[in-house]
C-alpha positions in Angstrom: 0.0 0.0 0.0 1.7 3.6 -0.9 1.9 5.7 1.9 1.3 8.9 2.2 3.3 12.1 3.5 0.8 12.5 6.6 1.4 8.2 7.0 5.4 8.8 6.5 5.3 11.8 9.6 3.5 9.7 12.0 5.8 6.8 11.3 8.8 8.8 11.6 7.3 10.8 15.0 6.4 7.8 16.4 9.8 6.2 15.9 11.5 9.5 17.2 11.9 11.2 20.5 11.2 15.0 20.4 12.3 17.5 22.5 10.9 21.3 23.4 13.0 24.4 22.8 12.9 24.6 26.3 14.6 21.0 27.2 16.7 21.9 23.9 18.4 25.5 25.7 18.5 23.2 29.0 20.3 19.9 27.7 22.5 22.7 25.9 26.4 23.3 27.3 26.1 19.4 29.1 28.0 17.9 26.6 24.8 17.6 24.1 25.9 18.4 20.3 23.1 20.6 18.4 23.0 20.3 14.6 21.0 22.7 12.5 19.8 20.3 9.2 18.7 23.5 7.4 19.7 24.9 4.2 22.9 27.2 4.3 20.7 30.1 2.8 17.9 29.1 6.0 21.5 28.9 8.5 23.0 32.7 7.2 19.9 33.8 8.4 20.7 33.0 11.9 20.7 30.0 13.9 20.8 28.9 17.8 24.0 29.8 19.2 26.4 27.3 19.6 25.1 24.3 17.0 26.9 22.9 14.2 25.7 23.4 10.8 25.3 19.9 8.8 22.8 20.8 6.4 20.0 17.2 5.6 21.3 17.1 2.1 24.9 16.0 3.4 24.0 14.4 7.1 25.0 10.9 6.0 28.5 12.0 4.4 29.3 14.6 7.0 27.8 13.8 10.6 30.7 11.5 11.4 33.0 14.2 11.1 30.9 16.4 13.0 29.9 14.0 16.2 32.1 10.9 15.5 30.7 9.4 18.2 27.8 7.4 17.9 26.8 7.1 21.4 27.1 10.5 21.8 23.5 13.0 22.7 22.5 14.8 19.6 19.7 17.2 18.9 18.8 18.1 15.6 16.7 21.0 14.3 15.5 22.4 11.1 13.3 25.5 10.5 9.6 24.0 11.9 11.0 20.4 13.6 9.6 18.3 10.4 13.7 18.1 8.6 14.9 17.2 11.9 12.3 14.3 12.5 13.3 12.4 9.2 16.7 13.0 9.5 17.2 12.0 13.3 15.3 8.5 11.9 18.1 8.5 9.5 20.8 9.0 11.8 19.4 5.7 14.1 19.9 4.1 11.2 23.3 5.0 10.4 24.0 3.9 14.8 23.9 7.0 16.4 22.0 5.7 19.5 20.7 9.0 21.2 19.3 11.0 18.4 15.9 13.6 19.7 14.8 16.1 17.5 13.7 19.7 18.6 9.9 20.0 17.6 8.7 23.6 16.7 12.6 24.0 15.3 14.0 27.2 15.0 10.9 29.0 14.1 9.5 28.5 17.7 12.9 29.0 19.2 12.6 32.5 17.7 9.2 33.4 18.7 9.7 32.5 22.0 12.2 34.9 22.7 15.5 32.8 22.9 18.9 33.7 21.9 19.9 33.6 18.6 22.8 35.0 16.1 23.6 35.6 12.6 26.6 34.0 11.2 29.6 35.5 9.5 28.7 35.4 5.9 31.4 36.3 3.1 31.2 38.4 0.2 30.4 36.7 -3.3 34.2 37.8 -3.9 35.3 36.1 -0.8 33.5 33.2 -1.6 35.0 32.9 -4.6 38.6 33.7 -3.2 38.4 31.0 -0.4 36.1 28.3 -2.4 39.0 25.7 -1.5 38.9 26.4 1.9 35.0 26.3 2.6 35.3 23.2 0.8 37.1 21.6 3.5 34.5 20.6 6.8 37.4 21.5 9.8 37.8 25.0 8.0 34.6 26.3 6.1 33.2 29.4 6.3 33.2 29.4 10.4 37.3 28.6 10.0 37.4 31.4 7.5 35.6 34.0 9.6 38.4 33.2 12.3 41.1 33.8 9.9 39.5 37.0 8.9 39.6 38.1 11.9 42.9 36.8 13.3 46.1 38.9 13.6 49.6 37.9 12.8 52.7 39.3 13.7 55.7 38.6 11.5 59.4 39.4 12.9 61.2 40.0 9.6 60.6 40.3 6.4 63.3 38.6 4.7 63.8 34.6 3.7 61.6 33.3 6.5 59.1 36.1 6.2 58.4 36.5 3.1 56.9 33.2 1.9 55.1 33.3 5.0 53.4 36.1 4.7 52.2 35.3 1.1 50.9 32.2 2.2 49.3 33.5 5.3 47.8 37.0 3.3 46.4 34.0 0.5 44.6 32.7 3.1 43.1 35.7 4.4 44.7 36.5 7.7 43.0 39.5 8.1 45.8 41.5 9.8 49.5 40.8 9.1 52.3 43.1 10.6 55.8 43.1 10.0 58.6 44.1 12.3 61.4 45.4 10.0 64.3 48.5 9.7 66.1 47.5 6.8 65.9 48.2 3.0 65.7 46.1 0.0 69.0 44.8 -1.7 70.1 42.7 -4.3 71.6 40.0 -2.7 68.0 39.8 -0.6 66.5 38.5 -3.8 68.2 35.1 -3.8 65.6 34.2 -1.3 63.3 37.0 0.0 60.4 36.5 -2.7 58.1 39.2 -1.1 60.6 41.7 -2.7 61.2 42.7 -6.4 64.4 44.1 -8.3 62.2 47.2 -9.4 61.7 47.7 -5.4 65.8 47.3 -4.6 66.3 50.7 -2.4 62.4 50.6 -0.3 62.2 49.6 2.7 61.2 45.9 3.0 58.0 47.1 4.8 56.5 49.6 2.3 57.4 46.3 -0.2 55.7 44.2 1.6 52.6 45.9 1.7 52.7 46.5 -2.0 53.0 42.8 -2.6 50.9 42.0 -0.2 48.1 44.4 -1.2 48.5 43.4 -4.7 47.8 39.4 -3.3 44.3 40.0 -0.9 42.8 43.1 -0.9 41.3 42.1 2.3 44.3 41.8 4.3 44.7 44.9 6.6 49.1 45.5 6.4 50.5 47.1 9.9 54.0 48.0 8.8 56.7 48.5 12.0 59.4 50.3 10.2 61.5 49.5 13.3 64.1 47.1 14.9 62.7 45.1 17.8 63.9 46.2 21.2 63.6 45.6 24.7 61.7 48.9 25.3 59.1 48.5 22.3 58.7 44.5 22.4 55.3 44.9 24.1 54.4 47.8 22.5 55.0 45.4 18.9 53.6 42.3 19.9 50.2 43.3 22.5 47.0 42.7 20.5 48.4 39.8 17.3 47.3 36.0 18.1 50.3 34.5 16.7 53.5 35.6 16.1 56.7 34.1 13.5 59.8 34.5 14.4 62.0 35.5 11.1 65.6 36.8 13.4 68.8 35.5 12.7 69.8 37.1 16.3 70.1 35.1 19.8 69.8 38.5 21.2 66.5 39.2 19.2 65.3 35.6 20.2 65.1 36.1 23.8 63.5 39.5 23.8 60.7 38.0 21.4 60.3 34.8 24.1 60.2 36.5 27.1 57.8 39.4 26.2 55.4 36.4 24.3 55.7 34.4 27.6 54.6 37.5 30.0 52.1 37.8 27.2 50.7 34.4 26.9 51.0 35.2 22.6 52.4 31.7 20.9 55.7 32.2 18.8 56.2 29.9 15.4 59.9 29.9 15.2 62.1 28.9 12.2 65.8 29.2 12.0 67.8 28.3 8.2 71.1 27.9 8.4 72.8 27.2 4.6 71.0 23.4 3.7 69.4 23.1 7.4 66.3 24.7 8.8 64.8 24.2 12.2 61.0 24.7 13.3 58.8 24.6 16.6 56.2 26.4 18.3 56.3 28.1 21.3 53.1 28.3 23.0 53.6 29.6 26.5 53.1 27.7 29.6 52.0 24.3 28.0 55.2 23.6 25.8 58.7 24.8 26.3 60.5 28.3 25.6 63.2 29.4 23.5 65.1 29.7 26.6 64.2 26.5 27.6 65.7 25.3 23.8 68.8 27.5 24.5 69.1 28.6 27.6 72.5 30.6 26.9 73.6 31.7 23.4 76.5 29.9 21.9 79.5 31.9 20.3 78.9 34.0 17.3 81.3 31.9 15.5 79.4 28.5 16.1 76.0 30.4 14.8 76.9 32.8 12.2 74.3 34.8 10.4 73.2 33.9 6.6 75.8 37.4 5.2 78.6 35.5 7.0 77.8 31.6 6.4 75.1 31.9 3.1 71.8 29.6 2.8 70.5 27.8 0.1 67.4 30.2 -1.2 64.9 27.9 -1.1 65.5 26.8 2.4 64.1 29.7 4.2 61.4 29.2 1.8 60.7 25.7 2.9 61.1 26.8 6.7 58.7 30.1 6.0 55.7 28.1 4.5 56.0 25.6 7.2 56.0 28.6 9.7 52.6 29.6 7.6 51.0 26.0 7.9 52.1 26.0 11.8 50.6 29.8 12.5 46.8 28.4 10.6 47.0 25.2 12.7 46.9 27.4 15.8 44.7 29.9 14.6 42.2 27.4 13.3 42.4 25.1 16.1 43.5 21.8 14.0 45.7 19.3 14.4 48.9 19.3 16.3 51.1 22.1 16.4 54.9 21.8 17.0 54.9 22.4 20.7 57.2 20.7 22.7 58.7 19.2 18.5 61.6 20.6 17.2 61.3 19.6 13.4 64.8 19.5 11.8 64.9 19.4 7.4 68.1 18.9 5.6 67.5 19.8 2.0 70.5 17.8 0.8 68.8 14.6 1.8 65.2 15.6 2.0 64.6 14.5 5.2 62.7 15.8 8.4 63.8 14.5 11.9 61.7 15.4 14.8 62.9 15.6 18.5 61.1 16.0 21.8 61.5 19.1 23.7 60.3 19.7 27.2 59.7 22.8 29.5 62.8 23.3 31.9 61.6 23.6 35.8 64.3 25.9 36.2 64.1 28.6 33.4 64.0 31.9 34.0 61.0 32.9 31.6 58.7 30.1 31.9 59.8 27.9 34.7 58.6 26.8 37.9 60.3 29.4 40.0 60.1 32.3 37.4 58.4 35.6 38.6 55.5 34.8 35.5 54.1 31.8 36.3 51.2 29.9 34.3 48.8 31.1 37.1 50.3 34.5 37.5 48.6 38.0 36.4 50.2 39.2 33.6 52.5 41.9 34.8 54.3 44.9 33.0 57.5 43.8 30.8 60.9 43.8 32.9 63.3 45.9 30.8 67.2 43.6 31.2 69.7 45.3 30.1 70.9 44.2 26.5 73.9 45.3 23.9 73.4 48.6 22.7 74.1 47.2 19.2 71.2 44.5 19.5 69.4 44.5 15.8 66.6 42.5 14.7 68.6 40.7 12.3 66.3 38.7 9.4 67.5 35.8 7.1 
């Protein structure tokens, strides 16, 4: 006998457990996943905070990357609670063992005066600019928002920098600044692909900017046509969410790492020297230091700058993208990041070894017994006295 629509509903509603908006916004925050089945034209319109977005037409394909859990408590809602119904039968058919659906949906969750927002929606432009990226589920248009909105801060603009801040203006970062007193030359060119031959003579920052202008209109450039100091670290860093760390100096270093650690601000740091680069991330308090790597500097003759020892160009290149790829894994929240890794490449053999690193109790920035502890306040930056020659120094 063919059934009916009005046969199919009372099937499906008498198969599946429904929920008010009230016991919806109650059961919400206790470890309950809400999923909106709507359209994404019916979810830029606004949605309850807090739910994922899996629209019906792609729940069987997507839900396991959204709750991978089976066992775990969903609810699902559409735009009146019929969507939901049929696809929280489909879902208890696919395993998922605790599947309700919100009846009224979002309609009555609206009219009865509960919270709600709009989501960030991109231009057509942007859209089109980032298609490959809201392509992909763990970045989409909610990852792309946060990148949008992020801030980066990028010590140098030379070999480390400049790939890195290609990669990370493509993207969309929506705010890159760049810590940087020098001016283009020749020799830069080898390896610092930011720059031009027709800009040889600018300062690095104003070519920067034009590059980077030229790449994503949407990226906000903050040019620091300055070398970084103990009095103007904090001034530099407060207010970016991530910062890469392009110096060649030790000096340099440990002004960066102990003005990040006071200010809780990870640091993706990269170091080239001629066919070797090195790469970690510093994220205070739950992963080592670079004092904790190096707790004194070694002899300027056992780490010589790139003028006085050379790198192969693409090197820094290599290191500077990787720098990229570590500064949108923290931003965006995915994978693992580098901290507590030290990844070393050698380009002559193409390989990557990886070694453990781990906090030292007794370091003076992030230790145990130092005067900025995980717990602490954050306190106003202690000036040390350093060489009156100090220079942010960039491969």
């Amino acid at each position: 006998m063919t059934k009916t629509y009005s046969d199919l509903m009372r099937e499906v509603r008498a198969s599946v457990r429904e929920v008010s908006p009230t016991e919806a916004e109650l059961l919400g925050g206790t470890g309950v996943t809400l999923v909106d089945v709507r359209e994404s034209t019916e979810w830029d319109e606004g949605h309850v905070p807090d739910a994922i977005h899996v629209p019906r037409g792609f729940l069987e394909s997507r839900i396991e990357a959204a709750v991978p859990d089976r066992d775990a408590p969903v609810i699902l809602y559409c735009a009146g609670g019929v969507r939901s119904a049929l696809a929280a039968r489909q879902l208890a058919e696919l395993g998922y063992t605790d599947v309700v659906s919100m009846a009224g949906g979002f309609q009555q969750w609206k009219s009865e005066g509960r919270s709600w927002q709009r989501p960030f929606t991109l231009t057509p432009e942007q859209k089109q600019r980032y298609s490959r990226h809201l392509l992909i589920p763990e970045v989409g248009i909610e990852g792309q928002a946060k990148l949008l909105g992020s801030k980066v801060l990028l010590i140098g603009a030379g070999g480390l920098g400049s790939p890195a801040m290609l990669y990370l203006a493509a993207a969309g970062v929506g705010t890159i600044g760049v810590v940087d007193f020098d001016t283009v030359d020749l020799s830069n060119l080898q390896r610092q692909i930011v720059h031009s031959t027709e800009r040889i003579g600018h300062k690095k920052t104003d070519s920067a900017a034009e590059a980077i202008r030229a790449l994503n209109p949407d990226v906000r450039f903050v040019a620091h046509e300055e070398m970084l100091t103990d009095d103007n670290v904090e001034r530099l860093i407060t207010g970016y969410d991530v910062i890469l760390d392009g110096t060649d100096t030790f000096e340099t270093r440990y002004t960066l790492n102990d003005a990040a650690v006071r200010a809780r601000i990870p640091v993706v740091h990269a170091s080239v020297f001629r066919f070797e680069g090195q790469l970690t991330v510093f994220q205070p308090f739950e992963g080592p230091c670079y004092r904790c790597l190096y707790p004194t500097a070694p002899p300027p003759e056992l780490a010589p700058g790139c003028s006085v020892a050379g790198v192969l160009g693409v090197v820094p290149g290599t290191m500077g993208l990787l720098q990229a790829t570590e500064a949108l894994k923290v931003l965006l929240g995915l994978g693992e990041p580098l901290i507590g890794r030290l990844l070393i490449y050698d380009a002559l053999d193409s390989s990557f070894t990886e070694l453990t690193l781990r906090r030292d109790p007794a370091c003076p920035a992030c230790g145990s017994g130092a005067a900025m502890g995980a717990d602490a306040p954050a306190r106003p930056l202690a000036r040390p006295s350093v060489a009156s020659g100090q220079t942010a120094g960039v491969s």
